[in-house]
N, C-alpha and C positions, 0 to 999 in steps of 0.2 A: 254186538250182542244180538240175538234171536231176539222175536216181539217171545216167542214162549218162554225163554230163560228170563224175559223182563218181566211177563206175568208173573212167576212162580216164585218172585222174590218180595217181601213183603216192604209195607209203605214206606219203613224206615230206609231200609236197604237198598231201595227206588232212589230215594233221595241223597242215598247216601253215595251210589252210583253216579249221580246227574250231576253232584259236588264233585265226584273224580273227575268225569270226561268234561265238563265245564272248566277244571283247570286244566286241562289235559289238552285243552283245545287253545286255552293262553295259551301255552307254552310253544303249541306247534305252530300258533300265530307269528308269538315272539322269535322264532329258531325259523319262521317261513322271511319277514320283513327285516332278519339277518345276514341271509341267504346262508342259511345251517342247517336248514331243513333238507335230507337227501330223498325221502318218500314222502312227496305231496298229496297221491292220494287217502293218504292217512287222515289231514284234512276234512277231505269230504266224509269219509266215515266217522269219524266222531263228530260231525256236522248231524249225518242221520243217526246215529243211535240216540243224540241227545234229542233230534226232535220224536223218535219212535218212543223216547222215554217218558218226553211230556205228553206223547199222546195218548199212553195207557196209563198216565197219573190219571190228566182229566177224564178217558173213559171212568177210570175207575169212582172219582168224583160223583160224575153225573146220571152214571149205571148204563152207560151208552155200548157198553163192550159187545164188539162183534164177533169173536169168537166164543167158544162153548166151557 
């Protein structure tokens, strides 16, 4: 996901997201340490969306948002 399409979705929906790719990242762990994982860097992408997602929770938190 875009940092814009994670802005424009609201707190719930934030979390409700960060509950998907948090399982979603089990999974690709479990399917990576079975060797049944075929696209590894899948991985690292929902590595970053999940940190892009807690970054604009807590911007949004602490009112630190750098975009407009």
């Amino acid at each position: 996901m875009k940092p814009q399409e994670i802005k424009d979705l609201t707190d719930a929906e934030r979390q409700e997201k960060l509950q998907d790719f948090n399982q979603e990242l089990f999974n690709l762990r479990f399917q990576h340490s079975t060797a049944q994982l075929e696209n590894t860097q899948r991985l690292s992408q929902v590595r970053k969306t999940i940190a892009r997602i807690k970054t604009i929770i807590n911007e949004k938190k602490t009112g630190t948002g750098h975009g407009k």
